[in-house]
N, CA, C and O atoms as a GROMACS GRO file, in nm:
protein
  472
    1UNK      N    1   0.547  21.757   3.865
    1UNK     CA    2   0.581  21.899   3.857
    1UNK      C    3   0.493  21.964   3.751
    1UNK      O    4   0.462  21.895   3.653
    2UNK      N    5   0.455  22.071   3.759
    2UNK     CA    6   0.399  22.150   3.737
    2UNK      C    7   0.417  22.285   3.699
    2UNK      O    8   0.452  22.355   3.794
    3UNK      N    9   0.399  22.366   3.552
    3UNK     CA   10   0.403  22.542   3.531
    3UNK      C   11   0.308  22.556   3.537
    3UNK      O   12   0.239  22.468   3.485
    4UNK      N   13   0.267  22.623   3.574
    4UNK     CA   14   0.097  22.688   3.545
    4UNK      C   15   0.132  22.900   3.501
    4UNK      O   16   0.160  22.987   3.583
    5UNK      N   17   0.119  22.912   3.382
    5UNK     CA   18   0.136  23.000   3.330
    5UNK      C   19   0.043  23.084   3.314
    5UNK      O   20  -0.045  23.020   3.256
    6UNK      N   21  -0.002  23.214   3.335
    6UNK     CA   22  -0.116  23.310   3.320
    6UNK      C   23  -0.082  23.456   3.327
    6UNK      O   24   0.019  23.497   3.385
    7UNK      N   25  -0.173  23.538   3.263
    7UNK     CA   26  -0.147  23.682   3.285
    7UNK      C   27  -0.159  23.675   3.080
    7UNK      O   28  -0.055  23.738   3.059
    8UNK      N   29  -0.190  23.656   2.996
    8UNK     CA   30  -0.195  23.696   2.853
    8UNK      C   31  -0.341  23.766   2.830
    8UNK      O   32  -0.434  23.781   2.909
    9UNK      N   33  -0.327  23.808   2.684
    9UNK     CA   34  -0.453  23.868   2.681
    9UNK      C   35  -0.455  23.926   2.545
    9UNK      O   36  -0.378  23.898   2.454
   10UNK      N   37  -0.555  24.010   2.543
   10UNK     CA   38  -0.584  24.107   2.413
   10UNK      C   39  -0.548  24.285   2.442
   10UNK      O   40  -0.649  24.349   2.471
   11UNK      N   41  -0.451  24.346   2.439
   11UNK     CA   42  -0.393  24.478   2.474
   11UNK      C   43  -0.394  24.549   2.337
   11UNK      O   44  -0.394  24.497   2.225
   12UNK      N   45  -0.395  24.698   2.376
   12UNK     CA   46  -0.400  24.787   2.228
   12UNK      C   47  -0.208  24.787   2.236
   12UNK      O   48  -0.153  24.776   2.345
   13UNK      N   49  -0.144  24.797   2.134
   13UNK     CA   50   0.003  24.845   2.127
   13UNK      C   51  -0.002  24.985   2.214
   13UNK      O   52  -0.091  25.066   2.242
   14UNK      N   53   0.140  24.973   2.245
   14UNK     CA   54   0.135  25.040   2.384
   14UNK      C   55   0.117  25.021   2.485
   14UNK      O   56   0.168  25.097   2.567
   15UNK      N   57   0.045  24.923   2.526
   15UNK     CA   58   0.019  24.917   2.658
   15UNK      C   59   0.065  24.795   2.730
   15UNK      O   60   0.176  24.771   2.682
   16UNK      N   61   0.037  24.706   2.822
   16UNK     CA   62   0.097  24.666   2.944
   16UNK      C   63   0.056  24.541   2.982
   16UNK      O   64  -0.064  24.530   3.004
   17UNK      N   65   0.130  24.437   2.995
   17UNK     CA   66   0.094  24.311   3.075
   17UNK      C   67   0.189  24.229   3.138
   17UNK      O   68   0.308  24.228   3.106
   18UNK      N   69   0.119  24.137   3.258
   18UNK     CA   70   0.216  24.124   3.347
   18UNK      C   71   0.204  23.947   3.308
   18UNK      O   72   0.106  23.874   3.303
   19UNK      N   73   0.322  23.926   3.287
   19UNK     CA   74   0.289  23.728   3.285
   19UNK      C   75   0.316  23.646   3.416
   19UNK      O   76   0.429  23.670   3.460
   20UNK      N   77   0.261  23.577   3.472
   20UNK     CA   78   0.304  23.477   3.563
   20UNK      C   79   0.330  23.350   3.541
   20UNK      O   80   0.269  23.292   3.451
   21UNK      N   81   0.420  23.286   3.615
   21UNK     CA   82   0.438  23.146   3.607
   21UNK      C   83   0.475  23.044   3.748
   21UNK      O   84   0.589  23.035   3.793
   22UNK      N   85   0.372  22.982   3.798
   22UNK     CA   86   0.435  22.911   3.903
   22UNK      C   87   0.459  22.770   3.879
   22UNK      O   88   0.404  22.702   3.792
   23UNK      N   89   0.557  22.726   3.975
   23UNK     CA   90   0.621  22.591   3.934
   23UNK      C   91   0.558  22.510   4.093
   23UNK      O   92   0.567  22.536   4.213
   24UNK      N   93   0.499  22.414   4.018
   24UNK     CA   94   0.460  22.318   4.162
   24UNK      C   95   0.463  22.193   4.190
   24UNK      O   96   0.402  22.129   4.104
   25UNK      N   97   0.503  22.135   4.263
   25UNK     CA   98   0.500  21.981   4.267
   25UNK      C   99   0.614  21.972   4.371
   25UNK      O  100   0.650  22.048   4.460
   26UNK      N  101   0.656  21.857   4.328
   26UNK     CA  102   0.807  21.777   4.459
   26UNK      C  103   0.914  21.873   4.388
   26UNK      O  104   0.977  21.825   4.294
   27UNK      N  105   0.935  21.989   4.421
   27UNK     CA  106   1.051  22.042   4.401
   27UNK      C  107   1.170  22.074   4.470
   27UNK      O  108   1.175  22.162   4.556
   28UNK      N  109   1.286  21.989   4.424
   28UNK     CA  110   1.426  22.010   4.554
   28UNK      C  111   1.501  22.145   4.495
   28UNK      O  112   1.579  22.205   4.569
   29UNK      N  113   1.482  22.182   4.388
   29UNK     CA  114   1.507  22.367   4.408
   29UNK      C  115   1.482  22.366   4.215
   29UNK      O  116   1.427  22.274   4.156
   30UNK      N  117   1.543  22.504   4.142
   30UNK     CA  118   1.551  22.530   4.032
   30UNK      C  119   1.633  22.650   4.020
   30UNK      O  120   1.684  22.744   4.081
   31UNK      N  121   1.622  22.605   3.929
   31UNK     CA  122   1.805  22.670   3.824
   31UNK      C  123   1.771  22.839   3.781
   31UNK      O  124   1.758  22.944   3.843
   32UNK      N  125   1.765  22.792   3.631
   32UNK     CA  126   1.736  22.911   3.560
   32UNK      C  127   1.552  22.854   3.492
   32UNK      O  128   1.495  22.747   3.469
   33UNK      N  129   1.519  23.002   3.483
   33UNK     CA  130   1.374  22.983   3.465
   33UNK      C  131   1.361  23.107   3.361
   33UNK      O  132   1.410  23.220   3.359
   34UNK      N  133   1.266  23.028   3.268
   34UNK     CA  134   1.299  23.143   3.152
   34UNK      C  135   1.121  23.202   3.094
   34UNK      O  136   1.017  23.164   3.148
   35UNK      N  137   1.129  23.300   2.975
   35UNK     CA  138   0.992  23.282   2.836
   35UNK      C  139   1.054  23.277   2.772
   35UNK      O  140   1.164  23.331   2.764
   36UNK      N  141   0.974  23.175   2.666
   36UNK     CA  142   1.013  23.159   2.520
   36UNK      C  143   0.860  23.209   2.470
   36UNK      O  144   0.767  23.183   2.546
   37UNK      N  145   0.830  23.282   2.343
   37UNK     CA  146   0.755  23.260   2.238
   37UNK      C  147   0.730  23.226   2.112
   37UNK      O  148   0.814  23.214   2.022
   38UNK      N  149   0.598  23.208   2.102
   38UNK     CA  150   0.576  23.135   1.963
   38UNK      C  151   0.480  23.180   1.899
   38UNK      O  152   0.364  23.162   1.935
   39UNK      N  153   0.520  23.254   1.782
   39UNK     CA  154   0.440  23.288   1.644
   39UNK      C  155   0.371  23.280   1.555
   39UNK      O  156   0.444  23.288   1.456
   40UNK      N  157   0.255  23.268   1.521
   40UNK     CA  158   0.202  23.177   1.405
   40UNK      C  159   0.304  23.161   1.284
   40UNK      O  160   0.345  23.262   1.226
   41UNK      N  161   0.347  23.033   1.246
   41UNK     CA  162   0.432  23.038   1.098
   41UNK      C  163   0.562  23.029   1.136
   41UNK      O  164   0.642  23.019   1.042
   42UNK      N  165   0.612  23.031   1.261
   42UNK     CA  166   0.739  23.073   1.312
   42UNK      C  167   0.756  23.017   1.434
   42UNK      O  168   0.676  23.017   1.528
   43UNK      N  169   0.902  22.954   1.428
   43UNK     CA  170   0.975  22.911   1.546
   43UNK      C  171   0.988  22.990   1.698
   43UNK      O  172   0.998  23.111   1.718
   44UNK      N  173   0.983  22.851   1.824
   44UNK     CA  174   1.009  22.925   1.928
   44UNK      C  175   1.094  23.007   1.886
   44UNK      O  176   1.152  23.000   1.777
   45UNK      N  177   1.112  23.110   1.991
   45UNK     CA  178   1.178  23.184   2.038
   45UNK      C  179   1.193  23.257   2.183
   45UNK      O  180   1.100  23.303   2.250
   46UNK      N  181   1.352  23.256   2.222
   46UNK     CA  182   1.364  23.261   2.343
   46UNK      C  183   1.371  23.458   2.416
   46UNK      O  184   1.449  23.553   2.406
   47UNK      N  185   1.268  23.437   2.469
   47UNK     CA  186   1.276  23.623   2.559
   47UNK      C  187   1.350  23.649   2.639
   47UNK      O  188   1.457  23.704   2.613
   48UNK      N  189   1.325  23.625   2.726
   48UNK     CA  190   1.407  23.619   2.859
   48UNK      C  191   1.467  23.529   2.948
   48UNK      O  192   1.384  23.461   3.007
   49UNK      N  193   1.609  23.500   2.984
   49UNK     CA  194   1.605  23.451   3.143
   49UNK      C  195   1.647  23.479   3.287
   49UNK      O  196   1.676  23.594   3.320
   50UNK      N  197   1.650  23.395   3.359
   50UNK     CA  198   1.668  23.462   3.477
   50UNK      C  199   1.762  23.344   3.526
   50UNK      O  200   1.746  23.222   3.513
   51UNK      N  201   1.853  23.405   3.580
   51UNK     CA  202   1.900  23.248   3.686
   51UNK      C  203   1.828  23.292   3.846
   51UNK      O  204   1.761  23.388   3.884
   52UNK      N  205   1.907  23.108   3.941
   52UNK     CA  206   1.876  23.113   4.053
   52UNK      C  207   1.924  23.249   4.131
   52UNK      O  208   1.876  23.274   4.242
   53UNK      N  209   1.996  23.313   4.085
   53UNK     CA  210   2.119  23.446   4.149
   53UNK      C  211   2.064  23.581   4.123
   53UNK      O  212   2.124  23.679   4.169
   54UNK      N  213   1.925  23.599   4.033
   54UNK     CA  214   1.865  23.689   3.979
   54UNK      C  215   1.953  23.756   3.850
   54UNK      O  216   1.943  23.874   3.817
   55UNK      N  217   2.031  23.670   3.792
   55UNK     CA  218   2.097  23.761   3.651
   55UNK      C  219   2.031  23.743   3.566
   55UNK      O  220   2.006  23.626   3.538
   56UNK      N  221   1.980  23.836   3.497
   56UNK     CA  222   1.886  23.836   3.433
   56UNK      C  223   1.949  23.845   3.254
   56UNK      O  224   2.053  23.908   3.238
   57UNK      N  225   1.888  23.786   3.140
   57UNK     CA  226   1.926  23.800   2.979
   57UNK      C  227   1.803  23.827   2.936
   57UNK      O  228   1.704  23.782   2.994
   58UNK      N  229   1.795  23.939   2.782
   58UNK     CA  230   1.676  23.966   2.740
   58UNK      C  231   1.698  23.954   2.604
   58UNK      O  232   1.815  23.956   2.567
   59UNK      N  233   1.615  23.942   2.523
   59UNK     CA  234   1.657  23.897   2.346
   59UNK      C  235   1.619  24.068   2.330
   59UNK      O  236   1.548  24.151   2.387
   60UNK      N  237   1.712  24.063   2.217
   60UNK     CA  238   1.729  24.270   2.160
   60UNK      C  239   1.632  24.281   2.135
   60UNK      O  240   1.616  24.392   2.084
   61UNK      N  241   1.507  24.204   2.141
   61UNK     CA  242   1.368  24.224   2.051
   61UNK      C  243   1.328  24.324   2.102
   61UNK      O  244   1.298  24.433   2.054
   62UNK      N  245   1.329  24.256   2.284
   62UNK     CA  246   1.201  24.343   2.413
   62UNK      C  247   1.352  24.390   2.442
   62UNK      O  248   1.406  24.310   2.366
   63UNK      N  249   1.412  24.432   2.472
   63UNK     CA  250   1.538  24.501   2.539
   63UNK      C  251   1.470  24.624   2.570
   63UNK      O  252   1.446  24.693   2.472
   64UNK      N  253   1.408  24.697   2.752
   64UNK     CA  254   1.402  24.790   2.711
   64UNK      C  255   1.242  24.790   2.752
   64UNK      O  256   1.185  24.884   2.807
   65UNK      N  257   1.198  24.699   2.722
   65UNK     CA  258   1.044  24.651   2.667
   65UNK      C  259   1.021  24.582   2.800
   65UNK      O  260   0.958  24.638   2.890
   66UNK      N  261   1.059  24.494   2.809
   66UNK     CA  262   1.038  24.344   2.881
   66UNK      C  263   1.172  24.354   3.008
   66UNK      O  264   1.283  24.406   3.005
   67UNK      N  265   1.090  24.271   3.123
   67UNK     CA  266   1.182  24.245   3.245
   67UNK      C  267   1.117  24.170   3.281
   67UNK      O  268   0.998  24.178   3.312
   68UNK      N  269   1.194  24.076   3.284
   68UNK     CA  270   1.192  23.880   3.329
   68UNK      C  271   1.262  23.941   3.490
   68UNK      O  272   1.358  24.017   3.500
   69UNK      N  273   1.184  23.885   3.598
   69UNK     CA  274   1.205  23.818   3.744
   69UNK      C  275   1.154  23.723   3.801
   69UNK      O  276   1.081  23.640   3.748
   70UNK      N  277   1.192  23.726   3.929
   70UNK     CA  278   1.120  23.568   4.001
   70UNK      C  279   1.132  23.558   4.102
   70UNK      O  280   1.239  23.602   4.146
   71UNK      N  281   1.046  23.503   4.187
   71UNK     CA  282   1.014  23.518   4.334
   71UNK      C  283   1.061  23.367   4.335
   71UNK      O  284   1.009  23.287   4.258
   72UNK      N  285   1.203  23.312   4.463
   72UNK     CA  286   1.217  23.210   4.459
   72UNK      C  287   1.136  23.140   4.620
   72UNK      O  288   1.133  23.030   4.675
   73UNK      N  289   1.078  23.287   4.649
   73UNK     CA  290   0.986  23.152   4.776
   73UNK      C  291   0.903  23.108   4.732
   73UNK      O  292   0.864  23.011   4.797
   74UNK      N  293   0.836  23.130   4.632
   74UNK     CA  294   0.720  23.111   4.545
   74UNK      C  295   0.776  23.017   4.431
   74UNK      O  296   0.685  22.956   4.376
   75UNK      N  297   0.826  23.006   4.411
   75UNK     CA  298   0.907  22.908   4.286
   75UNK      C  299   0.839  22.964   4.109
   75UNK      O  300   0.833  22.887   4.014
   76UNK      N  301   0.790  23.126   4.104
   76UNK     CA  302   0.730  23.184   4.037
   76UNK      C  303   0.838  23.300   3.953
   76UNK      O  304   0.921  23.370   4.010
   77UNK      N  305   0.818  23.298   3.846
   77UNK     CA  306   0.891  23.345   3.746
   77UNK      C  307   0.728  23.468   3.680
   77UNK      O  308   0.607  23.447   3.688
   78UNK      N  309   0.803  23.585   3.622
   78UNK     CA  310   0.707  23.677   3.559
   78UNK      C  311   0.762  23.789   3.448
   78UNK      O  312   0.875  23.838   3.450
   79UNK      N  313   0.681  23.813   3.372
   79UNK     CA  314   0.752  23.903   3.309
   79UNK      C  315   0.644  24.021   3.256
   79UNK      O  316   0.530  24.017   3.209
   80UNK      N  317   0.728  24.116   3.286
   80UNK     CA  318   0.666  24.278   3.277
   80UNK      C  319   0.664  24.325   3.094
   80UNK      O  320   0.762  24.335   3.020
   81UNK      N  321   0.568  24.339   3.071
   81UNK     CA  322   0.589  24.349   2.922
   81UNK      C  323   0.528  24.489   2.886
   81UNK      O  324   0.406  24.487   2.869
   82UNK      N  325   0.600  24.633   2.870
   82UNK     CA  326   0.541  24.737   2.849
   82UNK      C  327   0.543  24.770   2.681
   82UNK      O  328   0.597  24.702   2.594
   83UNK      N  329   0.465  24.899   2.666
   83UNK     CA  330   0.522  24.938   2.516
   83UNK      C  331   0.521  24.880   2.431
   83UNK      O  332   0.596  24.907   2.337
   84UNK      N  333   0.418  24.756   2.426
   84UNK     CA  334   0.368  24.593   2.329
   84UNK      C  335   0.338  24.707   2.202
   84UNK      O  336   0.302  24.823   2.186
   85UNK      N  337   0.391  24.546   2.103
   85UNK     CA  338   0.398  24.615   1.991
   85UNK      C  339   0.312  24.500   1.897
   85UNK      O  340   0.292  24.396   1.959
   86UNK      N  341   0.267  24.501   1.784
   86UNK     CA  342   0.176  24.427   1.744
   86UNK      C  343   0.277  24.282   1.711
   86UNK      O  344   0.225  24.171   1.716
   87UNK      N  345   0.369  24.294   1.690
   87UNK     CA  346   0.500  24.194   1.658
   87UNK      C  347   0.537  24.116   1.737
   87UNK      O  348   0.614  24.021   1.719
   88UNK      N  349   0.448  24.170   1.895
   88UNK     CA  350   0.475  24.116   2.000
   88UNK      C  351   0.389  24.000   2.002
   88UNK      O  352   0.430  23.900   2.063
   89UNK      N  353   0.295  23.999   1.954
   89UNK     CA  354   0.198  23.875   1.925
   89UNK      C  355   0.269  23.727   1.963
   89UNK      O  356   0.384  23.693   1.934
   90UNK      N  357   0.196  23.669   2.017
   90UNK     CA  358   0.290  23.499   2.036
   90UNK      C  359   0.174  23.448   2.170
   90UNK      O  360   0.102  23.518   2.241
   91UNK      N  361   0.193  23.277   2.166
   91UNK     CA  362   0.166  23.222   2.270
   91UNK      C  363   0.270  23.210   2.359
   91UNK      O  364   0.328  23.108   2.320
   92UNK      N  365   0.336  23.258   2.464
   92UNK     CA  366   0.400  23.292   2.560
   92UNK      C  367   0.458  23.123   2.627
   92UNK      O  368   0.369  23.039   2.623
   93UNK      N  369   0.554  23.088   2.668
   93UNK     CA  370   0.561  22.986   2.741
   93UNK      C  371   0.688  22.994   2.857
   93UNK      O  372   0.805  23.023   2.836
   94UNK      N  373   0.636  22.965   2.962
   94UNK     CA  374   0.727  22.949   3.093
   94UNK      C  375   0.818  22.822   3.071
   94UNK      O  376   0.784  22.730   2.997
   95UNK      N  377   0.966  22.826   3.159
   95UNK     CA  378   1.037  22.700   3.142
   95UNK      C  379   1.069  22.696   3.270
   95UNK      O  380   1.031  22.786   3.345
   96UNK      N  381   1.132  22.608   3.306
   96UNK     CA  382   1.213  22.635   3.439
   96UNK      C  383   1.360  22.464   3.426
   96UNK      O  384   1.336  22.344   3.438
   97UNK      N  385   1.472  22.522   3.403
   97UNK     CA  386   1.518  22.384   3.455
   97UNK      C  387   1.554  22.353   3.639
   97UNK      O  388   1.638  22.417   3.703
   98UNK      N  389   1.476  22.251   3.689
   98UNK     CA  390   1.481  22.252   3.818
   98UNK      C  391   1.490  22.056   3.837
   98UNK      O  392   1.480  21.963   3.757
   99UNK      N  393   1.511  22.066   3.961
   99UNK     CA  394   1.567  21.950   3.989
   99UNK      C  395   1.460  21.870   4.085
   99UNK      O  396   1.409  21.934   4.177
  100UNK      N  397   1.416  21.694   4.063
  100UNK     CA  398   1.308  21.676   4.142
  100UNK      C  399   1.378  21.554   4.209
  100UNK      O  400   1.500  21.544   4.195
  101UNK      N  401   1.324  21.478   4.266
  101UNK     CA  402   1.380  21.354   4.344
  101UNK      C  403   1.380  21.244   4.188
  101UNK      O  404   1.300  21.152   4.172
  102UNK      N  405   1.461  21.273   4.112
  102UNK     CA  406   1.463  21.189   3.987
  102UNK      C  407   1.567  21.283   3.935
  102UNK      O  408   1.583  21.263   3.815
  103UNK      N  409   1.639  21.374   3.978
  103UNK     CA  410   1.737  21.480   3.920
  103UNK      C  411   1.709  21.619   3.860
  103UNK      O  412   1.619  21.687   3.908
  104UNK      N  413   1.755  21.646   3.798
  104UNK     CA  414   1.769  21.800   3.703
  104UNK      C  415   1.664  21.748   3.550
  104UNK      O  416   1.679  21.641   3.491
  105UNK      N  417   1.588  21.830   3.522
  105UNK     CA  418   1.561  21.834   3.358
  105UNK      C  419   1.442  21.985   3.348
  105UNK      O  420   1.415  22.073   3.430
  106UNK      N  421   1.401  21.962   3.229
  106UNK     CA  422   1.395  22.048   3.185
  106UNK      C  423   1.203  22.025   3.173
  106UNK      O  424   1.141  21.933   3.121
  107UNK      N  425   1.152  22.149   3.246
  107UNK     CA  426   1.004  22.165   3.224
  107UNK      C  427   0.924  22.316   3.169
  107UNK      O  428   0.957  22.432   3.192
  108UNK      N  429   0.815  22.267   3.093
  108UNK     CA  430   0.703  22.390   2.992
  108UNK      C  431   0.649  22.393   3.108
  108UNK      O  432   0.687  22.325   3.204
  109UNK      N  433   0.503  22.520   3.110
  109UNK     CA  434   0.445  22.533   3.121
  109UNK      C  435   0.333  22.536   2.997
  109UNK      O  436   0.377  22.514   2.885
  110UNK      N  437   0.219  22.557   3.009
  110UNK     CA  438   0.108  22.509   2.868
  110UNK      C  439   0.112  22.646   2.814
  110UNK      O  440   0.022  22.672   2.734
  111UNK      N  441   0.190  22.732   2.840
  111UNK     CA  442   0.151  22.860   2.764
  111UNK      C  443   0.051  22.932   2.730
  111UNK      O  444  -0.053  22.868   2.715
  112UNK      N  445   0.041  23.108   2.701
  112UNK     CA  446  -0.055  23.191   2.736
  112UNK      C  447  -0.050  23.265   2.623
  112UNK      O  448   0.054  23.304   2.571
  113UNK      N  449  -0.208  23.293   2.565
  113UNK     CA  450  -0.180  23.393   2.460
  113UNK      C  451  -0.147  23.518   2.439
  113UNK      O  452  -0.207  23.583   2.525
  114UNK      N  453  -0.069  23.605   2.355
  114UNK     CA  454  -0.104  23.773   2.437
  114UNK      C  455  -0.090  23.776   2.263
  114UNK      O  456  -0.028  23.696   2.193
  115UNK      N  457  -0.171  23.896   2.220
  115UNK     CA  458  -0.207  23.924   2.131
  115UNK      C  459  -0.277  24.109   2.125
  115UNK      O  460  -0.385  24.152   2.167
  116UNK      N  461  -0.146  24.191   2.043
  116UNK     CA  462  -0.121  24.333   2.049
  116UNK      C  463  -0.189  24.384   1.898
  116UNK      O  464  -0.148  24.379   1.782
  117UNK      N  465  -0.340  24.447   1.974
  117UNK     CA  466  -0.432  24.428   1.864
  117UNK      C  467  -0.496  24.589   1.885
  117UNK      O  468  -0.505  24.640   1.997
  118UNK      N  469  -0.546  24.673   1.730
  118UNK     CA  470  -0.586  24.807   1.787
  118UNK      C  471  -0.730  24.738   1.761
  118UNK      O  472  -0.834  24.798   1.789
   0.00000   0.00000   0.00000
């Protein structure tokens, strides 16, 4: 199994990026699929998730900011990130807990940089 995470970058504050994440390999379905980021100097931290049902949770950071969804024919998770703020800075990382012919656990993707720079 497989995340393959993309869509980061270098943006002025204010402006706009879209993250992707697809999940690939022997997959018999998945759960909840989330972002976490990470800070220089500073602990993950969790952004958004989504379950299999589309209910979606957002940390008060991006509330507002940010909208976590996911395409489940695609087994692809994304998140809309407007109105970036320089604080927003982090290497980005996809999760997904999903289930393979070995059971349920828990998988990263290698994570993406985005970096809110004038």
């Amino acid at each position: 199994v497989q995340l393959q995470a993309s869509g980061g970058g270098l943006v002025q504050p204010g402006g706009s990026l879209r993250l992707s994440c697809a999940a690939s390999g022997s997959i018999a379905g998945i759960n909840t699929m989330a972002w976490y980021r990470q800070a220089p100097g500073k602990q993950r931290e969790l952004v958004a998730t989504v379950t299999g049902g589309g209910f979606t949770d957002h940390a008060d950071s991006v509330k507002g900011r940010f909208t976590i969804s996911r395409d489940n024919a695609k087994n692809t998770v994304f998140l809309q990130m407007n109105s970036l703020k320089p604080e927003d800075t982090a290497v980005y990382y996809c999760n997904a807990y999903l289930r393979t012919g070995l059971g349920w656990g828990t998988y990263w993707g290698q994570g993406t940089q985005v970096t809110v720079s004038s």
